[in-house]
C-alpha positions as CSV (number, residue, x, y, z in Angstrom):
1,X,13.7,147.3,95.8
2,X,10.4,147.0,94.0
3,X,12.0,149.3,91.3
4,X,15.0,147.1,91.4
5,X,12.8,144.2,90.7
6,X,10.2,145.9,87.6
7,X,13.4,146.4,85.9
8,X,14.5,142.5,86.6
9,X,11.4,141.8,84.8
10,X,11.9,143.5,82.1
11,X,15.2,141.8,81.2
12,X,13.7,138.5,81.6
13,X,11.1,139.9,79.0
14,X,13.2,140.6,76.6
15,X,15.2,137.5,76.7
16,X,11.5,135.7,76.7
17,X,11.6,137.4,73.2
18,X,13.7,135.0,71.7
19,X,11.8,132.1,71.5
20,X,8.5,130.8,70.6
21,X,5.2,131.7,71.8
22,X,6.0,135.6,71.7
23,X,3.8,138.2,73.8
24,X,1.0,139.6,71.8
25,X,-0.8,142.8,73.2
26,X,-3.6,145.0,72.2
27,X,-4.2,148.8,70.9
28,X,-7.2,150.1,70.1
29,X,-8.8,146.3,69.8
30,X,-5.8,145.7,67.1
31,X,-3.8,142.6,68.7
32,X,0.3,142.8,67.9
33,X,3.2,140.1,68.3
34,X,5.7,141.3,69.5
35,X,8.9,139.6,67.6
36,X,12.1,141.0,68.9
37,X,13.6,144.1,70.3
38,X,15.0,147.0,68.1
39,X,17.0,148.5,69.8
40,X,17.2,150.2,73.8
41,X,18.4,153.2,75.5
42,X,17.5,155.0,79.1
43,X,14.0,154.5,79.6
44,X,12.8,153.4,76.6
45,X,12.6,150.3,74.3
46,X,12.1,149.8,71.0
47,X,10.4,146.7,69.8
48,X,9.3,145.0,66.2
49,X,5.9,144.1,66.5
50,X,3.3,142.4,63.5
51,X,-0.5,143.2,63.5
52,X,-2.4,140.1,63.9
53,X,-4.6,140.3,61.4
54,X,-2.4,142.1,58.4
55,X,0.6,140.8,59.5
56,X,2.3,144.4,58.5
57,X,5.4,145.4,60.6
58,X,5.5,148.0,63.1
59,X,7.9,149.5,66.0
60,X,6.7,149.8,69.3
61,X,8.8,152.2,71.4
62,X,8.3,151.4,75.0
63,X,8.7,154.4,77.7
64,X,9.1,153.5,80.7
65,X,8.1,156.4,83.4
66,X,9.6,155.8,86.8
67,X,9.4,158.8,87.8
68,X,5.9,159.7,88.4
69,X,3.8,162.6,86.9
70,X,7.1,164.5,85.3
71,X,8.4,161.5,83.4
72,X,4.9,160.5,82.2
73,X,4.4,164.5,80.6
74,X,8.3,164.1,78.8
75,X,6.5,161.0,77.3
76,X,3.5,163.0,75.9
77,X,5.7,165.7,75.1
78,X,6.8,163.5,72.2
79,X,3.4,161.3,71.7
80,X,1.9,165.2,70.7
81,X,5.4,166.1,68.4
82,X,4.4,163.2,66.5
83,X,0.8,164.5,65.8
84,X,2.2,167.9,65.1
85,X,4.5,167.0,62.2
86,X,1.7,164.2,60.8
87,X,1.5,166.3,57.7
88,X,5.0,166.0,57.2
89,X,6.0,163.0,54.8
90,X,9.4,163.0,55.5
91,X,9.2,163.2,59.5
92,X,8.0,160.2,60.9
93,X,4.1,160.2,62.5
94,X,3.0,157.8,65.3
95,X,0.1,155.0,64.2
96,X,-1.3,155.1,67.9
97,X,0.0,155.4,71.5
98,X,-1.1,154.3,74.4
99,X,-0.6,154.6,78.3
100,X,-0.2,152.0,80.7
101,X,-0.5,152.0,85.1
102,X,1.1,149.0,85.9
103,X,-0.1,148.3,90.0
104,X,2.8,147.5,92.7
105,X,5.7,149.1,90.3
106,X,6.3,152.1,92.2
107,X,6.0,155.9,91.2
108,X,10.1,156.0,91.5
109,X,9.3,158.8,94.0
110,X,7.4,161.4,91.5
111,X,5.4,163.9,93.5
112,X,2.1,162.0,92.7
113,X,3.7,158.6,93.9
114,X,1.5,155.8,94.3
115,X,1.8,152.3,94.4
116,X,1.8,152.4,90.4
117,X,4.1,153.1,87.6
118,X,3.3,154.0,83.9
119,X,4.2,153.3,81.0
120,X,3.9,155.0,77.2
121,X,3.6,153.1,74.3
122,X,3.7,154.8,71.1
123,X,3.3,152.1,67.8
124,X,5.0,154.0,64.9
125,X,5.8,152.8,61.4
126,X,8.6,150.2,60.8
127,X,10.8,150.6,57.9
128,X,13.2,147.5,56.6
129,X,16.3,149.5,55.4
130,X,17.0,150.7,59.0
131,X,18.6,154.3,59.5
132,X,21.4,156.2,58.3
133,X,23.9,154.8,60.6
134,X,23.0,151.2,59.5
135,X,24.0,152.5,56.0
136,X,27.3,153.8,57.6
137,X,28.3,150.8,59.4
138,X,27.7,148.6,56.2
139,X,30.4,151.1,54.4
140,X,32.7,150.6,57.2
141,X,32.4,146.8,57.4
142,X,32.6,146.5,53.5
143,X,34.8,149.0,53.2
144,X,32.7,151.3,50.8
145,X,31.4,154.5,50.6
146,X,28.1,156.4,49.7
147,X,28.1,158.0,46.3
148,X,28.0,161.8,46.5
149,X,25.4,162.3,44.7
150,X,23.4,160.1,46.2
151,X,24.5,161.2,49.5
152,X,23.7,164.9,49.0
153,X,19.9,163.6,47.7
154,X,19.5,162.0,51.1
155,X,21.1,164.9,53.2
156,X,19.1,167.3,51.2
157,X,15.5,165.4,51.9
158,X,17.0,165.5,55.5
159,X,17.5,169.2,55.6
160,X,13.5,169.9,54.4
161,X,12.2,167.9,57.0
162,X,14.0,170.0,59.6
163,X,12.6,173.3,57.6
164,X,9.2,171.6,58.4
165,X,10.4,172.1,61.8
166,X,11.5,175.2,62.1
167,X,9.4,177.1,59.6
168,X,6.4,175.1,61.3
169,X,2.7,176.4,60.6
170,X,0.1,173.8,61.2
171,X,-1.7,173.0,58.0
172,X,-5.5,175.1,57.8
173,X,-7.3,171.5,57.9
174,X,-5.5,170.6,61.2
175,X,-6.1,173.5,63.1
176,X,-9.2,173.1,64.9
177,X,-8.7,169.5,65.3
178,X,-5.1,169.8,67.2
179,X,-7.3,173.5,69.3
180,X,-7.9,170.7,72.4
181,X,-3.6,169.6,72.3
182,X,-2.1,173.2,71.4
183,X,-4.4,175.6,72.8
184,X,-2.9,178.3,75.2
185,X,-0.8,181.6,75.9
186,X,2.0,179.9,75.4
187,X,4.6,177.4,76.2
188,X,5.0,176.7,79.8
189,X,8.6,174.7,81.7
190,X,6.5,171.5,82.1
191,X,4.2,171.6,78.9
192,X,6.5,172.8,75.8
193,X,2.9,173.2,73.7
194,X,1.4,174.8,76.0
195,X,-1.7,172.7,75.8
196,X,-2.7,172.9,79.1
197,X,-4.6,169.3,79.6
198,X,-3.7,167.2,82.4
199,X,-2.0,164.1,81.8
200,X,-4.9,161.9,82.8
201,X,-7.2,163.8,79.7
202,X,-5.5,161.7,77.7
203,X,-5.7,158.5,79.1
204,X,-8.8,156.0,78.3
205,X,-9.3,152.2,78.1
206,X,-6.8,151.0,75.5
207,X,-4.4,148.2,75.7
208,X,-4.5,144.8,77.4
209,X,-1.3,143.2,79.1
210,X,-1.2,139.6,78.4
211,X,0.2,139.2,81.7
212,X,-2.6,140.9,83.3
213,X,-0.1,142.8,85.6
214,X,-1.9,145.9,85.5
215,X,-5.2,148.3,84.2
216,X,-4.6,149.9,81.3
217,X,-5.5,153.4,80.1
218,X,-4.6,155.4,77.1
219,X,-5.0,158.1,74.0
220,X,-4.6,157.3,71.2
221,X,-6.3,158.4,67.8
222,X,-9.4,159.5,69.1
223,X,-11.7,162.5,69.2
224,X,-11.9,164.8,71.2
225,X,-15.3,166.4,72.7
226,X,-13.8,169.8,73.2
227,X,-12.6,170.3,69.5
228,X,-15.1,173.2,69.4
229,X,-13.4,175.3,71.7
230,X,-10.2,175.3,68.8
231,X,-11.2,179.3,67.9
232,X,-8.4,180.3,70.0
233,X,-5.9,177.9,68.3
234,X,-3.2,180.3,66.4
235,X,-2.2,179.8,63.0
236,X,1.4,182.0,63.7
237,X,4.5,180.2,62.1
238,X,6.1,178.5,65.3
239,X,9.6,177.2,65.0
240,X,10.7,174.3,67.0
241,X,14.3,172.4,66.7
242,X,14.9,168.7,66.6
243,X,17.8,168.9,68.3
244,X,19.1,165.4,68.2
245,X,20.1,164.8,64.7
246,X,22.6,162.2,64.0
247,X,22.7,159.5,61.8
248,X,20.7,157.2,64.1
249,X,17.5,159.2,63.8
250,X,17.4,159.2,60.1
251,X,15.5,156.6,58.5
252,X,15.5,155.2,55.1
253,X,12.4,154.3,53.6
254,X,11.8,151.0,51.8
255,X,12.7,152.9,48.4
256,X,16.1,153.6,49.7
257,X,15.3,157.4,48.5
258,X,14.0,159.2,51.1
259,X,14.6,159.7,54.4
260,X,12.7,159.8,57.1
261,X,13.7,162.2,60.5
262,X,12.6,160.3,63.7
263,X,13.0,160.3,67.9
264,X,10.6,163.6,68.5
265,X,11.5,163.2,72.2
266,X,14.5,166.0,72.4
267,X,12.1,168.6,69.8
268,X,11.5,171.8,71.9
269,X,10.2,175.3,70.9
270,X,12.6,178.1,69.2
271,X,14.2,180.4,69.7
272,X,14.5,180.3,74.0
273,X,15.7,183.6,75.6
274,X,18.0,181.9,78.3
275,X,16.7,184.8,80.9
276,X,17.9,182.8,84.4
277,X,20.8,180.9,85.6
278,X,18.1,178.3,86.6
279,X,16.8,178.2,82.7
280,X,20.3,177.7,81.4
281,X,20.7,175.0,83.1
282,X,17.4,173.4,82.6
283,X,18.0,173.4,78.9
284,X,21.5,172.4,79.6
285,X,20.7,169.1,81.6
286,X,17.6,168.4,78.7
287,X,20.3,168.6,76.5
288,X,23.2,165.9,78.2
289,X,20.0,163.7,78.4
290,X,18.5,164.2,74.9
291,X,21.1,165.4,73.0
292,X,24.0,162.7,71.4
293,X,27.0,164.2,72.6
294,X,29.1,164.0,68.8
295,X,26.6,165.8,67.5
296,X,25.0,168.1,70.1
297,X,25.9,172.0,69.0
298,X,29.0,173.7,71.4
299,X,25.8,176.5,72.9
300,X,24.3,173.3,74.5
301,X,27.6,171.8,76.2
302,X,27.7,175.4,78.0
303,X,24.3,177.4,78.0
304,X,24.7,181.3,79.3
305,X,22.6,183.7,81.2
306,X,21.3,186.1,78.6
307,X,22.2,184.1,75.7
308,X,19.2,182.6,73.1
309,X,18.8,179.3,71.7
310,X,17.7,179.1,68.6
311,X,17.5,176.5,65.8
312,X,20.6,176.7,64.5
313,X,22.0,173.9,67.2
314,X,20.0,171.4,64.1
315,X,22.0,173.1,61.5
316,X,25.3,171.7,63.7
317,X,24.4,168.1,64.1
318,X,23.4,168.2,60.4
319,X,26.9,169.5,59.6
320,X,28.0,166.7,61.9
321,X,26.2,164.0,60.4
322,X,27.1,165.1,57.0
323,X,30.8,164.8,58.1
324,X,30.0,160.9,59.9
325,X,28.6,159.5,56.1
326,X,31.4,161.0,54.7
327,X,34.2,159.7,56.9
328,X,32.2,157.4,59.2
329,X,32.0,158.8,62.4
330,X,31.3,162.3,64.1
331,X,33.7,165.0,63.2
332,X,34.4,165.3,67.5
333,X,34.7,161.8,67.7
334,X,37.6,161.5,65.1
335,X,39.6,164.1,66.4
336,X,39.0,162.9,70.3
337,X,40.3,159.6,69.2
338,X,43.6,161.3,67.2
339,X,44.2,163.7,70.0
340,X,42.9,161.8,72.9
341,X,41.7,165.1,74.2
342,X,37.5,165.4,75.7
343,X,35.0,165.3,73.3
344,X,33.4,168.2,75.1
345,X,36.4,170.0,74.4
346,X,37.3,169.6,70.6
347,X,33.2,170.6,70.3
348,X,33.7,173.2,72.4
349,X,36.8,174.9,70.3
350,X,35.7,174.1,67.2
351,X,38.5,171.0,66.5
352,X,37.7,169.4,63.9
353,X,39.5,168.3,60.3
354,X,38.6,166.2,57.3
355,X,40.8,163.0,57.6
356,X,43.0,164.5,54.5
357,X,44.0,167.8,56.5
358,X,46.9,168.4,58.1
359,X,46.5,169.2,62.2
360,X,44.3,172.7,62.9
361,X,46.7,175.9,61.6
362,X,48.6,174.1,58.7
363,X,47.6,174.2,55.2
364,X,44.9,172.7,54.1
365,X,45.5,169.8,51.4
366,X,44.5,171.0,48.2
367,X,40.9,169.3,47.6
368,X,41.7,167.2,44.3
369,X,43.9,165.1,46.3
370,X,42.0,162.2,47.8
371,X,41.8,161.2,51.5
372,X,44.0,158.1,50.5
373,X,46.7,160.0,49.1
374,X,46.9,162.6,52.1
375,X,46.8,159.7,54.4
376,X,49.6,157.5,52.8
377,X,51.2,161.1,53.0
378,X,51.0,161.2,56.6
379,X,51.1,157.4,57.9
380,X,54.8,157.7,58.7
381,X,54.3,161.1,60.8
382,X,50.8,160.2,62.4
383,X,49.4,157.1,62.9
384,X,46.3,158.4,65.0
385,X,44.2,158.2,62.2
386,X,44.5,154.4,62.1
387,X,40.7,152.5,62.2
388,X,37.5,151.7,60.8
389,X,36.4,154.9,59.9
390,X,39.9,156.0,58.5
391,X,40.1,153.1,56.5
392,X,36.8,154.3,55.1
393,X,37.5,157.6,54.4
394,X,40.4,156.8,52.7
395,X,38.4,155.2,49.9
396,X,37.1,158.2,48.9
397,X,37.5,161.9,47.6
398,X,35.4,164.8,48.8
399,X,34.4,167.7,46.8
400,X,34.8,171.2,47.5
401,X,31.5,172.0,47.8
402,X,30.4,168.9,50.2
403,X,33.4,170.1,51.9
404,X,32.2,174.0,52.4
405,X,28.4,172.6,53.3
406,X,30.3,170.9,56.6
407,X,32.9,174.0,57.3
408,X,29.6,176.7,56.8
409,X,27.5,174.0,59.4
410,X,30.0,173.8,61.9
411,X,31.2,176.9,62.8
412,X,31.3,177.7,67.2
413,X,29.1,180.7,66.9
414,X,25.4,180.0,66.6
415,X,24.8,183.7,64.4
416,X,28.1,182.4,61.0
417,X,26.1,179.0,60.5
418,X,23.3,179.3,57.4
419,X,19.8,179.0,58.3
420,X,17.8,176.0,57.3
421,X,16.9,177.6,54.1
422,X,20.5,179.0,52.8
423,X,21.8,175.2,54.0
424,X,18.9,174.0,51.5
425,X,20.3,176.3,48.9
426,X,23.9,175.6,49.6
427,X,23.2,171.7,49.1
428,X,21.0,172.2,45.6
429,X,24.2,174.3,44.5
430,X,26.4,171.5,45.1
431,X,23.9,168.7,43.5
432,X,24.0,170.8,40.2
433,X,27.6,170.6,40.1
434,X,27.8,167.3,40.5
435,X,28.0,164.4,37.7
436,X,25.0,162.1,37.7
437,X,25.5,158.7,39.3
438,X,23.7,155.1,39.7
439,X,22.7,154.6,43.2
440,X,23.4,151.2,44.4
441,X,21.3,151.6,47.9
């Protein structure tokens, strides 16, 4: 009941949003308005906010941890990915987080349950153009199209943020200050960076509820006595996969030119020897709750005893989100919707076709003819193609090459798809081959 009633609250609060006198609240003696909410989505909420003094634009995502000491180190999980990849331009670093107790809300039956709940708050930077998918609803409302060119450039400043990720090495001048996060054997189940400090290490006096529901206590950008002890820190290349790519998670900076790879909460180490039948299906369940089903690689839909998991899952979603600006939704999704069979399914064998291709087995239409032609071709046979995102692709021809960077990406078995690096290479091939073109984003 008292759970029941929290989350009451917190739909009244975001209704309370929309008109004057919005909430303000404080991190690190910086005091935000909060305007309106971004966007929501399990636990978590993301909110624009504007610093009080500067007036500059943030978002504030909002996790909500109901289920006591577990769901609180899932939320730090991400809080430290962000500090991780801070070096990385093009992968985007949180300003500050904080953590909240919030008294009489209820543990949600965590083993350390109390008579309070808390809640993360991590304040990261806002940017106006939105995300990739934005970009790709705007095409399917007005009926255009991204120019390939322009498309590839984006795609291509995509694919080095993920080498960031999986060729990760923390920079020499970062070393000894991340020793107090990252030190340790290794990664453990519960801590994937095996830093080995309690949750409530990181918590200290931070933020201030204007309704003054609740003591506050946080982390944030601050110091840490014990830096010294950073000897032990290694300096060994560590890969880690996203493992939520999709169009969603790809922002656009204010340029329009560079993208910008967000949502650390699904990133986990690389490669993981699935040695258990207990393991697979720990990474199995993190996956249906972190991974977007379109674009989550077939090896996470069914994870095997003795198998490993590796980065390569990141080089399917890319493949997959490649295929969604392209035609205007997942590659799974299309052919679900023209076969009416389980998306699980089509992942899971590998069913997939560019809208101008005839069904899986027939010839492939030769690639100078454009989607528009094939489809008029096939209206009168198959009218499963009907839509939005049809209609879309149908305004538009796909090169060869764009074409083999998709089939290379989204092949079944983990060990055929290119590495990060060869996907890097296969995309600069394609650019040079291309004609140049005038963006219009």
């Amino acid at each position: 009941m008292a759970q029941f009633i929290l989350d009451l609250v917190y739909s009244l609060g975001n209704c309370l949003n929309c008109f004057p006198g919005s909430p303000t609240l404080k991190i690190n003696s910086r005091s935000f308005k909060i305007i309106r909410l971004l966007g929501e989505g399990g636990f978590s909420y993301v909110y624009l906010v504007e610093d009080a003094s500067t007036h500059e634009l943030f978002a504030l995502k909002k996790i909500r941890c109901p289920f006591g000491s577990e769901s609180v180190r899932q939320a730090m999980r991400e809080v430290r990915a962000y500090r991780r990849f801070a070096h990385v331009p093009s992968i985007i670093s949180a300003v500050d987080h904080a953590v909240a107790t919030e008294r009489g809300a209820g543990g949600g039956g965590g083993d350390d349950d109390d008579d309070s709940a808390k809640t993360v708050y991590v304040l990261l930077p806002y940017y106006r153009r939105g995300n990739l998918q934005d970009m790709i609803n705007a095409n399917l409302v007005n009926h255009g199209s991204f120019p390939e060119r322009h498309l590839l450039m984006l795609f291509l400043g995509v694919c080095k943020a993920v080498r960031a990720m999986h060729e990760f090495r923390p920079p020499p001048a970062e070393r000894m200050h991340m020793g107090s996060e990252e030190d340790g054997p290794g990664p453990r189940d519960d801590d994937d960076d095996g830093d080995g400090d309690g949750d409530d290490a990181q918590e200290r006096p931070l933020m201030a509820s204007r309704d003054n529901q609740g003591a506050v206590a946080a982390g944030g950008n601050s110091s840490s006595s014990s830096s010294s002890s950073s000897s032990s820190s290694s300096s060994k290349a560590q890969s880690y996969a996203h493992r939520d790519i999709k169009p969603g998670n790809i922002m656009i900076d204010d340029s329009g030119s560079t993208p910008i790879l967000m949502d650390l909460g699904s990133v986990a180490p690389s490669p993981v020897a699935v040695t258990s039948p207990s393991l697979a299906l720990q990474i199995q369940d993190a996956a249906a709750e972190h991974s977007t089903m379109p674009y989550r690689a077939p090896e996470l839909f069914d994870v095997r005893t003795g198998s490993v998991v590796d980065a390569r899952s990141d080089i399917w979603s890319l493949g997959c989100t490649l295929y969604a600006c392209l035609v205007g939704k997942s590659p799974f999704e299309m052919r679900s919707d023209e076969t009416g069979g389980t998306l699980s399914l089509c992942v899971l064998g590998g069913d997939w076709r560019f809208p101008d291709e005839t069904p899986a087995g027939a010839k492939r239409i030769v690639a100078t003819t454009t989607i528009s032609q094939a489809k008029a071709r096939a209206a009168s046979a198959d009218h499963s193609s009907s839509g939005p995102a049809a209609a879309a692709a149908a305004a538009m021809p796909i090169s060869e090459p764009v074409r083999q960077i998709v089939r290379r990406c989204l092949r079944v078995e983990p060990a055929e798809r290119p590495d990060i690096g060869e996907l890097i290479a296969l995309v600069e091939q394609a650019l040079e081959g291309l004609p140049g073109e005038a963006s219009t984003y």
